[in-house]
Backbone bond lengths (Angstrom), bond angles and torsions (degrees), N, CA, C in turn:
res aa  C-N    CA-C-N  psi(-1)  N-CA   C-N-CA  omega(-1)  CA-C   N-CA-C  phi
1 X - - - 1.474 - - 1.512 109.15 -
2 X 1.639 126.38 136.95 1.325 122.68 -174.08 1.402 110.01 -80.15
3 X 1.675 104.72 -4.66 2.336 93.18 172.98 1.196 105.48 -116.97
4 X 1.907 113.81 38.19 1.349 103.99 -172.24 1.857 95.19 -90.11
5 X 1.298 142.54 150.10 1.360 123.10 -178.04 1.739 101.75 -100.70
6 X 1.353 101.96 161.94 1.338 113.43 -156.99 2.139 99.64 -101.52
7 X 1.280 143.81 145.48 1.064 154.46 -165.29 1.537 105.46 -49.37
8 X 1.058 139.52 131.55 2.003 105.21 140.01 1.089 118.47 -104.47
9 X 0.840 113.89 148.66 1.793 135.64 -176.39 1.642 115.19 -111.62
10 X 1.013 120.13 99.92 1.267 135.94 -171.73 2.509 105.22 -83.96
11 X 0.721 110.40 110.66 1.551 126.80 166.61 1.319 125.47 -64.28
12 X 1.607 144.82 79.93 1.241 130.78 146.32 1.188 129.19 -53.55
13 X 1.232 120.72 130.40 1.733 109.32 171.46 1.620 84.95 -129.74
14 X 1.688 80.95 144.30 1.873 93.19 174.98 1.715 91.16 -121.73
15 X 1.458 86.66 144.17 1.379 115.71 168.73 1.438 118.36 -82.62
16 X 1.415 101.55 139.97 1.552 114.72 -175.10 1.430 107.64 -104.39
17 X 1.383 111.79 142.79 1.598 121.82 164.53 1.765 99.18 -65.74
18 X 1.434 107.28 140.13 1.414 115.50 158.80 1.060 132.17 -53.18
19 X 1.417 136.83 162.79 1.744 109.43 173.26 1.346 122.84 -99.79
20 X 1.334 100.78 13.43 1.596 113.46 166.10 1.913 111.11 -78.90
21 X 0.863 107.67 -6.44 1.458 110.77 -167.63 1.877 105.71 -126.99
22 X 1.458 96.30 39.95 1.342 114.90 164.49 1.633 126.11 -77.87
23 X 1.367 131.35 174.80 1.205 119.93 160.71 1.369 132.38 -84.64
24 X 1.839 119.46 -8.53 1.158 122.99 168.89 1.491 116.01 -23.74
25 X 0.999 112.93 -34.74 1.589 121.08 -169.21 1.935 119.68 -59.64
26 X 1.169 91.36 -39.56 1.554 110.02 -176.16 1.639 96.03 -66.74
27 X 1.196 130.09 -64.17 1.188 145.25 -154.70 2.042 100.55 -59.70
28 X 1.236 85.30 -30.74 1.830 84.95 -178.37 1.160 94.16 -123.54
29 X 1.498 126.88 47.60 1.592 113.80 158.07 1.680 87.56 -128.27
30 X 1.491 127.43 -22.76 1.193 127.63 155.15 0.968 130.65 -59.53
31 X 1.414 132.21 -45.18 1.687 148.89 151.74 2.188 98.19 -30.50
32 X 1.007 98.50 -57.59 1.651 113.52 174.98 1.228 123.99 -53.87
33 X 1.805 134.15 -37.67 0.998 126.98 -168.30 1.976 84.43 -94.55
34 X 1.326 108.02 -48.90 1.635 109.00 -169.01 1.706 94.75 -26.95
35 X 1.427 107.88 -75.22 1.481 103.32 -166.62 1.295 120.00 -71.60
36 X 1.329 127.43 6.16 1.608 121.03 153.02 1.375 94.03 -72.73
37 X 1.137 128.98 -31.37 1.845 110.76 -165.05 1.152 104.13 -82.58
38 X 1.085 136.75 -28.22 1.665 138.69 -165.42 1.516 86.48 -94.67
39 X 1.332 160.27 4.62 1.364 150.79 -166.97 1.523 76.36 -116.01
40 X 1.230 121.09 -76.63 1.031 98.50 -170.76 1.415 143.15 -68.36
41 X 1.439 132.84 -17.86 1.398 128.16 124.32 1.315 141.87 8.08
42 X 1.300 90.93 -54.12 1.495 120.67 178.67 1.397 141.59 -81.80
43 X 2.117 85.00 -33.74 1.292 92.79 164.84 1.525 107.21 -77.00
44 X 1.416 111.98 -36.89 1.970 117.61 -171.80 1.676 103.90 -48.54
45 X 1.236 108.86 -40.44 1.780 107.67 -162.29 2.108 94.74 -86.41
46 X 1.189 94.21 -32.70 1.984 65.86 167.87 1.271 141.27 -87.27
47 X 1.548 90.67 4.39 1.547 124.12 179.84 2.009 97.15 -77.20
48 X 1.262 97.68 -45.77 1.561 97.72 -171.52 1.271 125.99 -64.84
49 X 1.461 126.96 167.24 1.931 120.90 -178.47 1.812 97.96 -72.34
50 X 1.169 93.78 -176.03 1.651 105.14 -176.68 1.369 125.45 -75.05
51 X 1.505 103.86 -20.69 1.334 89.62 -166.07 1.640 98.23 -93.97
52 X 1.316 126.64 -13.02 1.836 123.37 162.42 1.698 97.54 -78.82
53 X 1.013 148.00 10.58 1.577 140.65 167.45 1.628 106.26 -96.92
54 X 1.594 108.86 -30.12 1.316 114.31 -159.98 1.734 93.76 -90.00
55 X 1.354 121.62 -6.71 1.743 133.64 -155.84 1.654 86.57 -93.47
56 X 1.321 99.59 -54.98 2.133 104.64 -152.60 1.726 74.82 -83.18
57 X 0.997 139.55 -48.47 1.750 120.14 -176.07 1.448 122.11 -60.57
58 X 1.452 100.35 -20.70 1.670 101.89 171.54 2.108 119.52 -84.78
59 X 1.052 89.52 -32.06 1.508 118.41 158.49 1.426 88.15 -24.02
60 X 1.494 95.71 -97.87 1.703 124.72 -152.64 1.500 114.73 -52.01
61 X 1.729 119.84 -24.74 1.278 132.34 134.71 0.718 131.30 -0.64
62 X 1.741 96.01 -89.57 1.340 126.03 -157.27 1.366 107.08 -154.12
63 X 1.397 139.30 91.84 1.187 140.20 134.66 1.554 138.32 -12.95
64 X 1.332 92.41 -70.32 1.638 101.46 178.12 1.429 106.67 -60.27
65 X 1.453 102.63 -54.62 1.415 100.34 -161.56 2.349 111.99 -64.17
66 X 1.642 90.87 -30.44 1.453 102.51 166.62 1.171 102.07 -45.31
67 X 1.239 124.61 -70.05 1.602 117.36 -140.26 1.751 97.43 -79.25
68 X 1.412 126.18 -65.66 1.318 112.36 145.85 1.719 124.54 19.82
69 X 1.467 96.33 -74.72 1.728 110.24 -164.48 1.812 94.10 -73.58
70 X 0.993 107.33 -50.22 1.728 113.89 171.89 1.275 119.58 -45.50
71 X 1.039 119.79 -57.52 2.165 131.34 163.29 1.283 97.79 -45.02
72 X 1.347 124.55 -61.13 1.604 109.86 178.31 1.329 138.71 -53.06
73 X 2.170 100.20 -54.79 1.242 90.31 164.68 1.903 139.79 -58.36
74 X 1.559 110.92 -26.14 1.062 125.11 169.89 1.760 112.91 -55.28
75 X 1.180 121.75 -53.00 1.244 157.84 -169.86 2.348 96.82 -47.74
76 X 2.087 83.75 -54.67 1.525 78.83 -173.28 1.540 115.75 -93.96
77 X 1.988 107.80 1.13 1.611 97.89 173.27 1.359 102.62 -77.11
78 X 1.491 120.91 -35.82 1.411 127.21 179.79 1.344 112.71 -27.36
79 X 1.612 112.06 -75.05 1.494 122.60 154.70 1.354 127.76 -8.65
80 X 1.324 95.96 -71.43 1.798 104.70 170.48 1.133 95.75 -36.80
81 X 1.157 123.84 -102.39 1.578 158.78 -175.77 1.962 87.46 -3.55
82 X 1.212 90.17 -57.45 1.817 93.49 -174.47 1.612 109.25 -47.68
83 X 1.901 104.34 -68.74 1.588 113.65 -170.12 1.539 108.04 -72.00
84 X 1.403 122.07 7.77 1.251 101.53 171.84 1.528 97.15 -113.78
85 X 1.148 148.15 1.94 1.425 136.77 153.76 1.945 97.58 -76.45
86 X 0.917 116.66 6.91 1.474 81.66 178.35 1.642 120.20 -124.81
87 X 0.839 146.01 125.03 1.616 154.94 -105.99 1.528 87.41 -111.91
88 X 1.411 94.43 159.34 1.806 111.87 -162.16 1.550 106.03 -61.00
89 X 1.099 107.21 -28.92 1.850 110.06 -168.58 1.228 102.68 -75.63
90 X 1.294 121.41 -42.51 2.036 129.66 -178.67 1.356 84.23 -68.93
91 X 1.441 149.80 -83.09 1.669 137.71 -155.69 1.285 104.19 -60.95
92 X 1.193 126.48 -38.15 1.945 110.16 175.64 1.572 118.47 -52.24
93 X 1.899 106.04 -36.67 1.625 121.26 -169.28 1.949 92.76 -71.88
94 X 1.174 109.52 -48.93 1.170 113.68 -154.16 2.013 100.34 -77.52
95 X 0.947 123.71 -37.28 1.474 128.72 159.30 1.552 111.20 -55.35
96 X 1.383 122.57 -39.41 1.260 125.68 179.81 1.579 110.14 -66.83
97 X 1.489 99.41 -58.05 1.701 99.08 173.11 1.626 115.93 -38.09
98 X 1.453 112.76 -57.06 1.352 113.87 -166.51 1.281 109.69 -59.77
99 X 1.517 117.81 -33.06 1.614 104.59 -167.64 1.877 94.41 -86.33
100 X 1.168 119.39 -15.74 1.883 95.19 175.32 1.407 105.64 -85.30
101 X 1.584 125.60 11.89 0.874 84.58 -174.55 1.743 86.21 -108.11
102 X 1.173 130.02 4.96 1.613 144.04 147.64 1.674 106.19 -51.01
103 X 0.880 95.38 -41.94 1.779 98.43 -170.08 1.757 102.24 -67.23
104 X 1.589 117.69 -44.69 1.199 118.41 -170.33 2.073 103.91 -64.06
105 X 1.194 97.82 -24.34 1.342 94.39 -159.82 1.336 93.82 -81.67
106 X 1.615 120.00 -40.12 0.825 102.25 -178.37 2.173 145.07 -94.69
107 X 1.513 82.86 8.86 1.427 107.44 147.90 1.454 112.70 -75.95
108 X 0.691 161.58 -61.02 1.840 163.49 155.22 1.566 89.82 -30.57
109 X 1.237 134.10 -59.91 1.932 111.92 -165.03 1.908 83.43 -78.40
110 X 1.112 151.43 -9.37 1.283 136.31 -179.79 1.307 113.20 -79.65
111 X 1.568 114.19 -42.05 1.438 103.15 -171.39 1.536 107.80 -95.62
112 X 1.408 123.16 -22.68 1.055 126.51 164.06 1.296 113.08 -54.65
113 X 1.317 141.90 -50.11 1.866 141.22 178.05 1.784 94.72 -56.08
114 X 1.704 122.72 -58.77 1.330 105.77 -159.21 1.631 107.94 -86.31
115 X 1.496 114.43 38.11 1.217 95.88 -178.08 1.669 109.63 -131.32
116 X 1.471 103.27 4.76 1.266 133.00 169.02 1.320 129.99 -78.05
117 X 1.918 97.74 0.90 1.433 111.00 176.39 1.573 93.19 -124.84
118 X 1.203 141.06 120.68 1.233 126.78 139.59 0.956 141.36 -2.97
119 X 1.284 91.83 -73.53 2.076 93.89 -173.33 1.408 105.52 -49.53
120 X 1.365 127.79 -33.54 1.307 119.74 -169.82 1.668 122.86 -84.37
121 X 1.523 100.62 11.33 1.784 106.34 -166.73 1.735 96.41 -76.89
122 X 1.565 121.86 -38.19 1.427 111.82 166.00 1.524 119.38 -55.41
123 X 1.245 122.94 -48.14 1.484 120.95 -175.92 1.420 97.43 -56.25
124 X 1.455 128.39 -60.43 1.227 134.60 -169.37 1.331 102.06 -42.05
125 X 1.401 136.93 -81.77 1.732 136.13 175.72 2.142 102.20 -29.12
126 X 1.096 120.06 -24.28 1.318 129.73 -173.31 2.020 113.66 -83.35
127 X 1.718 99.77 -20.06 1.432 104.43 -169.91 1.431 104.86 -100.91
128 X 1.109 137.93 159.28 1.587 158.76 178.80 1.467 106.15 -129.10
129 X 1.365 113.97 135.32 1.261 134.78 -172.39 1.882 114.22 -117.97
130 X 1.403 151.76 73.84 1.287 151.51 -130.83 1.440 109.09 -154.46
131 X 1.710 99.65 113.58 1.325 112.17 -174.20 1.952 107.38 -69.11
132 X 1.299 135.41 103.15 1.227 142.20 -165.85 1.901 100.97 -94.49
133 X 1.392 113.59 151.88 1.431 101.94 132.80 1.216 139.28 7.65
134 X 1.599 92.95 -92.58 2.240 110.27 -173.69 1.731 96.17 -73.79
135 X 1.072 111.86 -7.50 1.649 109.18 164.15 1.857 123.24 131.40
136 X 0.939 118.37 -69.61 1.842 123.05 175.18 1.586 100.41 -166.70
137 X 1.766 81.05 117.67 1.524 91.38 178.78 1.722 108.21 -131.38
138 X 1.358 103.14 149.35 1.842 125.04 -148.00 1.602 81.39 -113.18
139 X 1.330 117.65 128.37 1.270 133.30 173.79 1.446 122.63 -139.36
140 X 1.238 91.51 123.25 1.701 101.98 -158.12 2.003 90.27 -94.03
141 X 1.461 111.14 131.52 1.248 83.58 165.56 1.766 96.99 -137.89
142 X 1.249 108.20 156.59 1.688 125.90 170.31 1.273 120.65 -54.02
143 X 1.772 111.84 128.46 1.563 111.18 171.68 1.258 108.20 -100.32
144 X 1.474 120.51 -171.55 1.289 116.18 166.13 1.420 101.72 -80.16
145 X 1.352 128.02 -33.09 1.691 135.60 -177.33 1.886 100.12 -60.38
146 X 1.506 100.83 -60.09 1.352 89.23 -166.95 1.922 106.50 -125.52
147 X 1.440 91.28 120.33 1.370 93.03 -175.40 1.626 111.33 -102.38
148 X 1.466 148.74 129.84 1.378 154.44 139.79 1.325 124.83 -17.55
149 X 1.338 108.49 -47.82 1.834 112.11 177.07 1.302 94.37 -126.91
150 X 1.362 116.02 162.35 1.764 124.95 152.45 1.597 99.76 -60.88
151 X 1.238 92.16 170.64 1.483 106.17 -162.23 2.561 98.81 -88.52
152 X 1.329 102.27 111.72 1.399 97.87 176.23 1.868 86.24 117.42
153 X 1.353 128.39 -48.63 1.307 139.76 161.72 1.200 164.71 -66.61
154 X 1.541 114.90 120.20 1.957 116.09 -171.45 1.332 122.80 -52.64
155 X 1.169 101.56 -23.87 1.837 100.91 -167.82 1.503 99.88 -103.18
156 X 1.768 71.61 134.91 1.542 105.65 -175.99 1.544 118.64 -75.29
157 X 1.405 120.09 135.12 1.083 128.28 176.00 1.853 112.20 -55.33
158 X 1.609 121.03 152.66 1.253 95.55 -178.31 1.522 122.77 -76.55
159 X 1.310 127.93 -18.01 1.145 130.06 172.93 1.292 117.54 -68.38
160 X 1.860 115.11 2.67 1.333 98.39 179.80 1.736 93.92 -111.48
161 X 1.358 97.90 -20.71 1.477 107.39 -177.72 1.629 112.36 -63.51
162 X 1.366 111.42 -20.25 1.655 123.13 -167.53 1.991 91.29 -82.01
163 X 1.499 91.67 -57.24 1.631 100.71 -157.01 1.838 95.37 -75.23
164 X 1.145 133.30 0.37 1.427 119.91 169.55 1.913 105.01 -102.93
165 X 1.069 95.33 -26.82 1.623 90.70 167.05 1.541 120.23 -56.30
166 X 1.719 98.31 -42.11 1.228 117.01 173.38 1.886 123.81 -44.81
167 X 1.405 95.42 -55.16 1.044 120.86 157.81 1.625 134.76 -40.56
168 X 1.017 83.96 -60.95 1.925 116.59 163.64 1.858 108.68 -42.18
169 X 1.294 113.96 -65.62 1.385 145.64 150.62 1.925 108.97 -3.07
170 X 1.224 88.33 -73.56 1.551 118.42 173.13 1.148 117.97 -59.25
171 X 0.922 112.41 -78.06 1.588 129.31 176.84 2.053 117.48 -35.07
172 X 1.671 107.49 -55.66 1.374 119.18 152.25 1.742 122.28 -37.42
173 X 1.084 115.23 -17.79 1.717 117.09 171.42 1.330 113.26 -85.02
174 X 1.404 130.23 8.29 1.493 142.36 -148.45 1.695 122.30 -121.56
175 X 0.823 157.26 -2.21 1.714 156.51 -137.39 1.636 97.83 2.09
176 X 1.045 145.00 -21.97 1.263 128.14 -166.71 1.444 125.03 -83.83
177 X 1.355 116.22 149.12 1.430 130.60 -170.33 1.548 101.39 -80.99
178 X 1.542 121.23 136.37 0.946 150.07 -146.02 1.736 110.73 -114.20
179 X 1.261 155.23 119.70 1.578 129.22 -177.81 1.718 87.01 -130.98
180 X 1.065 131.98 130.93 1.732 148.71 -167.35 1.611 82.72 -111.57
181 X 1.452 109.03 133.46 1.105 133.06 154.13 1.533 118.95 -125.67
182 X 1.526 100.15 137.74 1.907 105.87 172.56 1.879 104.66 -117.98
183 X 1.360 92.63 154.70 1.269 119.85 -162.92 1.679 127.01 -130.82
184 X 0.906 107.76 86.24 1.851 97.87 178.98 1.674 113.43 -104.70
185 X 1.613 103.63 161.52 1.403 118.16 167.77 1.260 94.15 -51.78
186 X 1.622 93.68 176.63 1.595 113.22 171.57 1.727 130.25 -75.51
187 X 1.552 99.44 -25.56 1.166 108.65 176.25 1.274 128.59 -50.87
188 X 1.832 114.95 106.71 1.338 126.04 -170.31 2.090 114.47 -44.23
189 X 1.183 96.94 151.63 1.824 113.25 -168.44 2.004 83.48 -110.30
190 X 1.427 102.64 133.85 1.449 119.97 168.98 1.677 106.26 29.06
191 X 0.845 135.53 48.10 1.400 139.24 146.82 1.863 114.65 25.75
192 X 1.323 100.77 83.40 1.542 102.76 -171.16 2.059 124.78 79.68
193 X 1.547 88.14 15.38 1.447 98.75 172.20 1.920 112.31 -99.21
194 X 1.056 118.85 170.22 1.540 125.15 -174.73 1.468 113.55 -71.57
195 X 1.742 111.65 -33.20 1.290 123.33 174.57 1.257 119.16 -87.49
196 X 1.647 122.28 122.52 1.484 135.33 -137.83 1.310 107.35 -136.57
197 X 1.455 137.31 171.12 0.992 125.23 145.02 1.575 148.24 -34.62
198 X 1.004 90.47 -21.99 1.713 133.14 -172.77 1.404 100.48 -68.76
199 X 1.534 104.79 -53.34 1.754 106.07 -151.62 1.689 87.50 -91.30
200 X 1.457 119.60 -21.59 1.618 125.96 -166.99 1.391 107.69 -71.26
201 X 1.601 114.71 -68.97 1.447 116.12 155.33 1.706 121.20 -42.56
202 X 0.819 116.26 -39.34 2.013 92.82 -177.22 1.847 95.90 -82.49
203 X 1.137 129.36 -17.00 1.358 122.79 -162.91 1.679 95.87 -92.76
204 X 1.600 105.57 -25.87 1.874 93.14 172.97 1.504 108.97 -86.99
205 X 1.015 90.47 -1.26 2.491 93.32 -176.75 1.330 72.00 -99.49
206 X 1.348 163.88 -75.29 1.608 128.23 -167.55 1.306 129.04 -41.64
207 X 1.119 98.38 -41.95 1.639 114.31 174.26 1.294 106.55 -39.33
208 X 1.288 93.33 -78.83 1.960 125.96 178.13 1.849 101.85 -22.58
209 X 1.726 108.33 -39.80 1.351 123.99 -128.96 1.889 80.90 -81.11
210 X 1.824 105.49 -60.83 1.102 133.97 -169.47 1.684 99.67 -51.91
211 X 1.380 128.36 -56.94 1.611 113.16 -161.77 1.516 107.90 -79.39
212 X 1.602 127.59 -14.56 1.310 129.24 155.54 1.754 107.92 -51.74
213 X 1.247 116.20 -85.33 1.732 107.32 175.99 1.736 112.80 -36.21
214 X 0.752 95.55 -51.10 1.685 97.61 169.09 1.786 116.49 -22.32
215 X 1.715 86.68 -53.75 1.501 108.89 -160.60 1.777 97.17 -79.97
216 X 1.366 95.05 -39.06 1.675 96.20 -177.13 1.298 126.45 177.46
217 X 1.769 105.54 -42.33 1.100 125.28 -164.29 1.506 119.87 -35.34
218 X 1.151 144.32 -174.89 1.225 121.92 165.70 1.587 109.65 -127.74
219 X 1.311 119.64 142.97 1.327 130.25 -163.38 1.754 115.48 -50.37
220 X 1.619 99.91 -34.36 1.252 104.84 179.97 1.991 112.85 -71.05
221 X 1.243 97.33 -9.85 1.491 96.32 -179.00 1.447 119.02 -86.50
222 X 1.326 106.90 -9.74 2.057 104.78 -170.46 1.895 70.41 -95.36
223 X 1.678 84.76 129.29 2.095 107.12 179.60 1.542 96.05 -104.15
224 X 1.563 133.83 -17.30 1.141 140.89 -165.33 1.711 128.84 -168.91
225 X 1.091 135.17 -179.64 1.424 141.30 -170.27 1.504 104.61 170.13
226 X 1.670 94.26 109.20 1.397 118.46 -174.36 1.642 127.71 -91.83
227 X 0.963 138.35 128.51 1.745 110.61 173.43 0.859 110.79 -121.39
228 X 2.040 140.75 102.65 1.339 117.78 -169.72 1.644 96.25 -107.47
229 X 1.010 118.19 65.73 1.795 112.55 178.66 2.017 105.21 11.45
230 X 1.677 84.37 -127.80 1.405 90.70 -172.70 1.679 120.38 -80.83
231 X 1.573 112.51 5.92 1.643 118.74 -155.80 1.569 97.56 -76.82
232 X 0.787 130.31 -25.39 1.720 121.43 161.54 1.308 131.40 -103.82
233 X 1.249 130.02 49.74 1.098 119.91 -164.89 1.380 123.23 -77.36
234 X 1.204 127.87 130.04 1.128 140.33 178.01 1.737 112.73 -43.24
235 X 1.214 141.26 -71.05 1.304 145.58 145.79 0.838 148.92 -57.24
236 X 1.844 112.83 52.24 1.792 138.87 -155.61 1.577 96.24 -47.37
237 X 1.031 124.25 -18.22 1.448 104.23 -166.47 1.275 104.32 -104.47
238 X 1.355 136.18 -16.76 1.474 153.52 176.36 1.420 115.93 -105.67
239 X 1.430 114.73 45.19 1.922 94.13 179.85 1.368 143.96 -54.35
240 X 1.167 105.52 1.71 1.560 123.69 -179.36 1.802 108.92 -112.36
241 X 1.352 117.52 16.03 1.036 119.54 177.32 1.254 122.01 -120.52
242 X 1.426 100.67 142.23 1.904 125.59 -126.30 1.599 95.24 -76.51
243 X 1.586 134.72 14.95 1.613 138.38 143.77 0.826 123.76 -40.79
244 X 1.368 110.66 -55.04 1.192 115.73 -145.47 1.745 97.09 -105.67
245 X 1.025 107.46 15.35 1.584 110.12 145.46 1.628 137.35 -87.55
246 X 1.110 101.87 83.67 1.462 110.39 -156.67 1.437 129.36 -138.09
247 X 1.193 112.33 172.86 1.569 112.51 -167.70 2.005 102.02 -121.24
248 X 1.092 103.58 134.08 1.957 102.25 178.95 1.857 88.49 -128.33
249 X 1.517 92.95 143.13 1.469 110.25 179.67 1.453 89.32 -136.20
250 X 1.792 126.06 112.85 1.022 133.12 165.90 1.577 114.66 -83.14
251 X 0.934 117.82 121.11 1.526 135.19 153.10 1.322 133.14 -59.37
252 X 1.288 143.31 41.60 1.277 157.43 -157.86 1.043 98.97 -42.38
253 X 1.449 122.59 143.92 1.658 145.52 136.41 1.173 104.68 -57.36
254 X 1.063 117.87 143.07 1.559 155.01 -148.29 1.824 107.89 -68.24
255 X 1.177 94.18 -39.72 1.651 107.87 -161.55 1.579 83.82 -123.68
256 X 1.224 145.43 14.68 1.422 108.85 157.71 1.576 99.89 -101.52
């Protein structure tokens, strides 16, 4: 029909980006800066002394074990950093703690070694163990059953000579300085003679001194040898009683 009307049809056309104006570009302008950074890296670390050349080469090694070694060293300036904020009286307490608590252990390996012998389970009921001042001191003292010296006398019986060697033994596993003290009742020695309590006690803390090295100890460790006769007696109210015949082996703290 000539008044039939005819459609219109309208045309979009979309425009395309070129393929010059892709993103390839990014991908190798990144490739580009990476290895300017690693050039220069490279130049910085040969620029540096040896021992930061010898750090980034241990790195590349070893990682784990790097970072590892790094936690530690950090770990022990920290430390520093710690023991040097803290004032002489807190590090004396805190050194003190550690060694009693050395001392406990090592009272437990002491009585445990001499108690593995028999013969020594009487002496053992006979010894005292006492955190002091100058540090832990082992005190042997006299029964009427079992006595250390004859009575007036330095020399040691052998069962005391066995069980202080024993002692001796022990003691040699230790760095610490050692001071032996001897001890007698009151009962006067030769009545107006030169030889005294005085000379009896320091001559049985030699005694004492000798069957410890015997045992092990080492010579450089006895720091002293005391003799106070009767001036301390253990049983103020009994001076003639057979306690206070005795032997003290001080155990020094470290720093006194």
């Amino acid at each position: 029909m000539a008044d039939e009307k005819q459609p219109i049809i309208i045309k979009k056309i979309i425009k395309k980006g070129g393929g010059h104006h892709g993103g390839a570009w990014k991908v190798a302008y990144a490739d580009f800066v990476t290895a300017m950074m690693a050039l220069f890296i490279v130049l910085w670390i040969l620029g540096q002394d040896g021992e930061i050349q010898d750090a980034v080469a241990g790195y590349f090694r070893d990682p784990v074990g790097f970072t590892l070694k790094s936690r530690a060293m950090i770990d022990q300036k920290n430390l520093g950093v710690q023991i040097n904020s803290i004032n002489q009286e807190d590090l004396d307490r805190i050194n003190k703690e550690e060694e009693e608590r050395r001392f406990d252990e090592m009272k437990e390996d002491l009585t445990h070694g001499l108690s593995e012998d028999a013969s020594f389970l009487p002496l053992l009921d006979q010894m005292e163990i006492t955190m002091i001042d100058d540090g832990m001191r082992i005190e042997m003292l006299e029964s009427a059953e079992d006595v250390f010296f004859e009575l007036g006398s330095s020399k040691l019986s052998g069962k005391a000579n066995s069980f202080l060697q024993k002692v001796g033994e022990k003691l040699a596993k230790i760095p610490n300085k050692i001071a032996i003290e001897g001890h007698t009742d009151a009962r006067p020695l030769n009545k107006g003679g030169s030889y005294t309590n005085y000379e009896l006690s320091t001559d049985r803390a030699n005694s004492a001194r000798r069957a410890l090295i015997a045992g092990g100890l080492g010579e450089g460790q006895v720091d002293e040898i005391r003799g106070y006769a009767d001036k301390r007696l253990k049983d103020k109210d009994n001076p003639f009683s057979v306690v206070n015949r005795r032997i003290s082996i001080i155990v020094k703290y470290i720093n006194k």
